[in-house]
Structure formats: structure tokens, C-alpha cells
N, C-alpha and C positions, 0 to 999 in steps of 0.2 A: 581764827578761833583759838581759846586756849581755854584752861583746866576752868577756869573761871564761869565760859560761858560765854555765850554768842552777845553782840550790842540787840540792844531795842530793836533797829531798822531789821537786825538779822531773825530775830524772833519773828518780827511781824511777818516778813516776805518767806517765812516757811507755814504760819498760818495761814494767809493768803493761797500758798501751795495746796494746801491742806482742805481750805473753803473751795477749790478751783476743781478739785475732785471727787468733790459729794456727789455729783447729778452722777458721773461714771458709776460712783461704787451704788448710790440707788438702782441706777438703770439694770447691773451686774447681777446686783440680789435677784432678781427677776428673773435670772438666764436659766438657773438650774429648777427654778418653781413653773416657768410657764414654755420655756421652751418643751418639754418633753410632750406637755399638753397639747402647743400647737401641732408638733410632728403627727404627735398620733390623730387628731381631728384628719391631715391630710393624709392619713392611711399608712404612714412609716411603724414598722413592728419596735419593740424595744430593742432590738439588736443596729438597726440601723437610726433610730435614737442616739444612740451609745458612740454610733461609729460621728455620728455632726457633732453631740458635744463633744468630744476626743480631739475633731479635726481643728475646733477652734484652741485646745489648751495645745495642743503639739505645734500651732502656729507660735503660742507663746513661747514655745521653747525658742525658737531663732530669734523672736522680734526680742527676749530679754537678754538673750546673750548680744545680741546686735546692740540694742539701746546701751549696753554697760559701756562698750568698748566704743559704742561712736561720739556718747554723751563725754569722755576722754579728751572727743576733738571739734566737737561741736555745741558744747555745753547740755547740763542738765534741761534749762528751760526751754529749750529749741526742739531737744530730743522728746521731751514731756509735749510738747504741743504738736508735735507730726502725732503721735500716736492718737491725741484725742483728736484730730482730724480726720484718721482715718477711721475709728470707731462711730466717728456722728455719721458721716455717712453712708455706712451699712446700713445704718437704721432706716434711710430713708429708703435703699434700692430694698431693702426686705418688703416695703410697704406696700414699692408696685411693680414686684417680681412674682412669677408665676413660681408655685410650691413644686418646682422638681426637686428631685434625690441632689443630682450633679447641681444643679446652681446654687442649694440650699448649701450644699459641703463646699462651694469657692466662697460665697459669704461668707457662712461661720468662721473660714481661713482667716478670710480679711479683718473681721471684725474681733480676731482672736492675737493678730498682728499687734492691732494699735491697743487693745488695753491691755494687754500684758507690758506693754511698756511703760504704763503708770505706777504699780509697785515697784516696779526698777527704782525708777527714777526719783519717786517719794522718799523712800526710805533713804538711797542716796544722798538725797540733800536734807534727810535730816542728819545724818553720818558727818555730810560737810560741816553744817552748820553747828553741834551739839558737841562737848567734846564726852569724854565714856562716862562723869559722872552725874550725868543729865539726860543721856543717850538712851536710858530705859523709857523716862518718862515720855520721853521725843516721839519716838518710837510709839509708846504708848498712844498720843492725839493720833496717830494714824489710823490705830485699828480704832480708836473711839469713831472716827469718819468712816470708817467701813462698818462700824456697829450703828450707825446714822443712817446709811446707806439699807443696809438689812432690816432697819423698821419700817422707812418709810414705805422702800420697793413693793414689799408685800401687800402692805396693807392698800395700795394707792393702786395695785396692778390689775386685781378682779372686776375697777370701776373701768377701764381701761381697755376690757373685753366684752366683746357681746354677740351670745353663743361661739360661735365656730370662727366668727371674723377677731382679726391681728390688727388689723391697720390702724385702728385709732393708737393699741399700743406700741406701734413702730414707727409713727411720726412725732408721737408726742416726746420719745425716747431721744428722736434724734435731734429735734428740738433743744429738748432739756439739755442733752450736753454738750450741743452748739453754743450754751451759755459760757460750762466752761472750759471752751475757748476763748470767747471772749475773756472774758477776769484773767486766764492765764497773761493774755497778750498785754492786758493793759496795768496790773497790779503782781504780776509776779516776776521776781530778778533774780537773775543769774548767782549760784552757789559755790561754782570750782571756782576759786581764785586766779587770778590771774598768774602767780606765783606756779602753781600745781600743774595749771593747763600749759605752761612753757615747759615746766619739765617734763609731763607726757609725751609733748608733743618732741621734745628733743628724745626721747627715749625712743621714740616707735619712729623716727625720721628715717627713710631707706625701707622698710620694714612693709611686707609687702601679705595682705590676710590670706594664709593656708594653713593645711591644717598641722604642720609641724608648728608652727607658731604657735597656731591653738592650743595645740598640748604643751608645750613650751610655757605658756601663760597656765594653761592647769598648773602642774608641775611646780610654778612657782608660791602656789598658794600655799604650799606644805602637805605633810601626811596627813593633822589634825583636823584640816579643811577639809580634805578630802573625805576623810571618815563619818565626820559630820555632814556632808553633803548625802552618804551615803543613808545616813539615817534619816535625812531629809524624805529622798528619795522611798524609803521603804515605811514609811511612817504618813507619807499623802498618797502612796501608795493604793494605801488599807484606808485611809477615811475619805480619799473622793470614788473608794467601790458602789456607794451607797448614795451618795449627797447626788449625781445627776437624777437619779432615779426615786429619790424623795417623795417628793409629789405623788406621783403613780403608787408608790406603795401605801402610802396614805388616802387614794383615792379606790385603789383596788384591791388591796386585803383589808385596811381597817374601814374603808366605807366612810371618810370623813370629806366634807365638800371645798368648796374649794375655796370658799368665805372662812371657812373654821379652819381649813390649811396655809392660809392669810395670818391669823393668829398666831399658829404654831411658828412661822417664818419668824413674824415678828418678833415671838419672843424671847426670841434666839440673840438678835438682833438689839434688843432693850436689856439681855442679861450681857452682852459686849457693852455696851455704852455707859452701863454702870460699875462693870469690872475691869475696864483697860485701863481707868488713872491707877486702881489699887494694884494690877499687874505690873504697870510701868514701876511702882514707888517696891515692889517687891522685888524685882529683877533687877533693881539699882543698890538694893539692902540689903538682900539676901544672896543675891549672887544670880546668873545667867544661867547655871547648869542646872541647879536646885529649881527655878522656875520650869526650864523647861521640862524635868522629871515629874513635877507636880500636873504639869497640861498635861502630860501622854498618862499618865496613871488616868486621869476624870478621864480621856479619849476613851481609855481600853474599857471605863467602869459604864461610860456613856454609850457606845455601842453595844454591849452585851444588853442595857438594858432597856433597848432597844425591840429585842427579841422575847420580852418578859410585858411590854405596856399593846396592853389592846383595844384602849378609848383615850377617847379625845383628852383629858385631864393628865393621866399620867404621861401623855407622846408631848405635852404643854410641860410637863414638868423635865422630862428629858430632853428637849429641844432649848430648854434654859437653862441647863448642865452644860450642856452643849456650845450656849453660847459664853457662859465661862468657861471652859476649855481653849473653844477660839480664839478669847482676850488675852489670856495667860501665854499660849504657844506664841501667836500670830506675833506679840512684842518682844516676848522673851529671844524666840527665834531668831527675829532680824537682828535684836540688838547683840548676841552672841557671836552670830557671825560680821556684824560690823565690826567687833571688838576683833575679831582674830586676824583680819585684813589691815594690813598696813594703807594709807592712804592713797599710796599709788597703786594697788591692787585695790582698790573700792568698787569703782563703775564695775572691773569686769566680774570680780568675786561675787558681788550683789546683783550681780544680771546671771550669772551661772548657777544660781543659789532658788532664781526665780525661774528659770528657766528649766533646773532638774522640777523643781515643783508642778509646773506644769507638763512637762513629759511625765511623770508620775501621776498625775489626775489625767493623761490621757491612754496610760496603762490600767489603771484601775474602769476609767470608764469604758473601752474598748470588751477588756475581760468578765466584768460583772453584766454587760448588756446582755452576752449569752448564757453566762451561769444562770441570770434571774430567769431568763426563758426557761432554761433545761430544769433547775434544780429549785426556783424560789427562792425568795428575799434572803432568810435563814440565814441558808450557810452562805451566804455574803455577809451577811454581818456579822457573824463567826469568824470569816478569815479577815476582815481588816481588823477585827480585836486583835488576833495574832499580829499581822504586819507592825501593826501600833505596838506591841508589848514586845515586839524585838528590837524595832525602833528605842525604845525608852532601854532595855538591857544593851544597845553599843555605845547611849549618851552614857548610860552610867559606868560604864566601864574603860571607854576608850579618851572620851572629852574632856580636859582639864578644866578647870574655873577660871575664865581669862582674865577675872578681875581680882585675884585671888586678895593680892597687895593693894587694892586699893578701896575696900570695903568702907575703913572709916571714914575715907574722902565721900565717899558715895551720903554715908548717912547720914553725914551733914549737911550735903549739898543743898542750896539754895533751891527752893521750888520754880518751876515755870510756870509765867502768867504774862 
């Protein structure tokens, strides 16, 4: 890779990447809209709701810091296809597993294992492949496939259900991303270099995984990382207090069904896939910190007014605030912290980055399950405006522009296609 730009073959085998993860991020869109639905059919209250989605994103915590650091020594694509193996087949034991508490919460584990290991891994190998003044837009087709992902899901999942039975949704699911496994296996190549992986692998020779090492490899990331991580951390925080519990709040304060909360997923979902090219071309023009200041502002503007919309139209128009929000952060984000990792700190930086994220949505999902019992929606959505507007005051004050010097390279740079 250099300043220039990845060859054809290297573009294509990140699209390819790209295409081999759509049925994941469809299937995904669906987790927070219809799982809470099924718990509560089998009789789980909203607190233990809260506690199964929690158990799958705290799983993501180990499988992304895992995936960064094993993907080091066993490459990106290999590391990327354990995990979609293990996510396809949760789907099917959900399908003819009996709804207890304890076996619902070792699934959710498992199946919170292997796809958290696909943003690792993604954005990774766009990182390999893109060098920083293409690295926005790179960046950018990602979340365009996760705003792909969040149209179809919803709209495709209500057909999928009938009354109180899952099973048609939980075969079909697991199906769908047994495909891509396939594609991975047969159309997608390997992104560390061969160069890169002998020097990892000379670097970590003798070296043996505990947790002084762990901190060790923290430590080496720097202060700035760290800070940022930190903002990461208090800023998913505050916006997955709300996002498990969506659905429900739309089905039991505003009274909207689950056809027309289909909708509202959606388009969320179609304001990403129209806003991630202009986020990528913004965060390669304007700079990485400036975008991500502009997503947490629409965060902090889109949750309060949240607490202000009481029919169906304007929760339609908030939910496509919403989904530009997620376009702008979601690329701006990764691409910031690619930019600040040196290449030999890539995997583990970008697996620890996905990993606080996930321990963060399963802090927020754990604590809002009981607030919403005791106190109501409200002041949930009141304290992640905060978490988020503190988030946004440490990017602005603590975070440098890692691209600062090389803006005019950026605004010229050539387009990807």
C-alpha cells in the first residue's frame, strides 16, 4: 500500500470483504428490534432483557480484543471467517433450543463472540489496504453495508414472524449467513502482508498472553489513544442506554406496531446509505476530529428529541437524524483511530477500540434495563444526551487532528470505485 492507493486486485478483495458481510450486518439490524420482542413473549421482564442483550456485547469485548491480536498471527481472513462460523450457528441452536433464562444468556455469549469479530476485522483490512488519504472513504463503504444491513433487516423481519413463534426467523438468519461464509472462503484474500506478519510475528516470538503484556500493549498506544478510547467509551455509553430497548418503547409508550416500527428501523438505515459516501468525503476534507464533533452534536440534538416526538412521523423523522448521526460517527470514528495507530499496533488498537465499544453498550444496556423499570424511558434519554455531550467536550479539547498536515493531499485525492 502507499500514499497513492491500493492496486485494482486490492480494491476489489476489500469489496468482496465488504459484500461477504451484508447478510451479518442484515441479520444484526434485527437483534435490537426483535430480540427484546421475543424475551418478553417468553415471559423475561425488561431488566433481564437488558441483562441477554448486555451478555452478547460483553462477549464482544474479549472476542475483539482476541480477533485484533490473533488476526497479528493468523491473518485478517481466517480470523474474519471463525467468527462468521460461529455467529451462523447460534442461529440455528436458537431455533430448536427451549426459551430458558441460563441457555438464552450462553447463546447470546456465543453468538456475541463471533460477530463482534467482523467490525475488528473490516475496518482492519480497510486500514491495510487504504493508505490515510482514502482511509475516510474506505471506511465510509463499511458503514454504507451496515446502513444496507439496517434497511433490509427491519423491513424483511415482521415477514419472518408469526405471532409469538421465532423459528422461521432463526433459520432463515442462520442460513442467510452461512452464505457469507461461503463468499468469504471462496472470493476474499488475505490483507497483512507478508512483510508486516513476519515482523509481528518476530516482535511477540517468546511472548507469552497475560495481563502485564496486555497493559504493556495498552501503554503502547499512547496518551491520545487512550483519551479517545475513553471518549469512545462514555459516548456508546449514553446511546446504546436506549437503542436495546427501542422497540419496546415504541410499542409501549407511543403505541406504534411493529409494521410501522419496521419503518422507523428502516429509516435509519436508508438515511446511512445515503450519508456514509458524504461522511467518508468529509472526514478525508475536513478533517477526522471536526467530523466526529459534528456526529456527537446531531447524537446529543437526536436523543433529546427524542423525548419531545409522540407519533409516528416525527419518531420517522428522528430515527433519520439518527441515521446520519451513525454515518458521520461510525466512519469518522474508525477512521481517526486508524490514523493514530501505527501499523504494527493496528489489529490490537482496532480490536480494543471495538471491544471498549462493546463493553460500553453492555454498561449502558445492563443499567437502563432497571432505570426504564423503576423511572421510565425519559430520564434515560436524558442521561445518554449527557454521556454523549461529555463525550463530544474530551474530543474537543483533548484530541489533536491526526491529519492535520496532510489535508491538501486528502482533497485531492483520487476517488474510490
Amino acid at each position: 500500500m502507499s500514499e497513492t492507493g491500493p492496486t485494482p486486485k486490492q480494491r476489489r478483495n476489500y469489496y468482496f470483504a465488504i459484500i461477504s458481510v451484508i447478510s451479518m450486518q442484515i441479520t444484526a439490524s434485527t437483534i435490537y428490534m426483535v430480540f427484546p420482542l421475543f424475551f418478553a413473549s417468553v415471559g423475561l421482564s425488561k431488566a433481564e432483557s437488558g441483562l441477554l442483550i448486555s451478555v452478547g456485547t460483553l462477549a464482544g469485548v474479549i472476542s475483539s480484543i482476541a480477533a485484533g491480536v490473533l488476526s497479528n498471527k493468523y491473518g485478517r481472513k481466517n480470523i474474519l471467517l471463525l467468527g462468521t462460523v460461529f455467529y451462523t450457528v447460534v442461529f440455528f441452536i436458537f431455533a430448536y433450543t427451549p426459551a430458558h433464562f441460563g441457555i438464552l444468556m450462553g447463546l447470546r455469549f456465543i453468538e456475541g463472540i463471533g460477530f463482534y469479530i467482523m467490525p475488528v476485522m473490516v475496518t482492519t483490512m480497510a486500514a491495510d489496504t487504504f493508505p490515510p488519504n482514502q482511509r475516510g472513504r474506505a471506511m465510509a463503504m463499511y458503514s454504507v453495508s451496515s446502513g444496507v444491513g439496517n434497511l433490509i433487516g427491519p423491513l424483511v423481519s415482521p415477514y419472518l414472524i408469526t405471532g409469538d413463534s421465532y423459528f422461521i426467523y432463526f433459520v432463515f438468519s442462520g442460513a442467510f449467513v452461512g452464505v457469507s461464509a461461503l463468499v468469504m472462503v471462496l472470493l476474499v484474500r488475505e490483507t497483512l502482508s507478508d512483510s508486516l506478519k513476519a515482523k509481528l510475528k518476530a516482535a511477540s516470538a517468546g511472548r507469552k498472553i497475560s495481563i502485564s503484556g496486555f497493559l504493556r500493549s495498552v501503554k503502547g498506544l499512547g496518551a491520545v489513544v487512550a483519551i479517545f478510547l475513553g471518549a469512545v467509551l462514555l459516548y456508546r455509553t449514553g446511546y446504546t442506554m436506549i437503542d436495546p430497548f427501542f422497540s419496546l418503547y415504541l410499542r409501549d409508550v407511543l403505541k406504534i406496531n411493529l409494521s410501522l416500527t419496521s419503518y422507523i428501523f428502516a429509516v435509519r438505515a436508508l438515511a446511512m446509505i445515503l450519508f456514509a459516501p458524504l461522511a467518508g468525503i468529509v472526514t478525508d476534507r475536513w478533517g477526522r476530529k471536526s467530523a466526529v464533533l459534528l456526529g456527537m452534536g446531531l447524537a446529543v440534538a437526536t436523543l433529546v428529541g427524542y423525548t419531545l416526538a409522540f407519533d409516528f412521523v416525527p419518531m420517522l423523522l428522528l430515527k433519520g437524524l439518527d441515521g446520519v448521526t451513525w454515518a458521520v460517527l461510525m466512519t469518522a470514528m474508525n477512521t481517526l483511530m486508524a490514523d493514530l495507530l501505527s501499523p504494527e499496533m493496528r489489529g490490537f488498537g482496532m480490536g480494543l477500540q471495538s471491544s471498549i465499544s462493546q463493553q460500553s453498550s453492555t454498561i449502558g444496556s445492563v443499567f437502563s434495563g432497571f432505570l426504564i423499570d423503576a423511572y421510565g424511558f425519559t430520564l434515560v434519554f436524558y442521561l445518554a444526551a449527557v454521556a454523549v455531550g461529555l463525550s463530544f467536550l474530551i474530543v474537543w479539547v483533548f484530541i489533536p487532528e491526526p491529519r492535520r498536515n496532510t489535508e491538501k493531499a486528502a482533497a485531492s485525492a483520487a476517488p474510490i470505485h
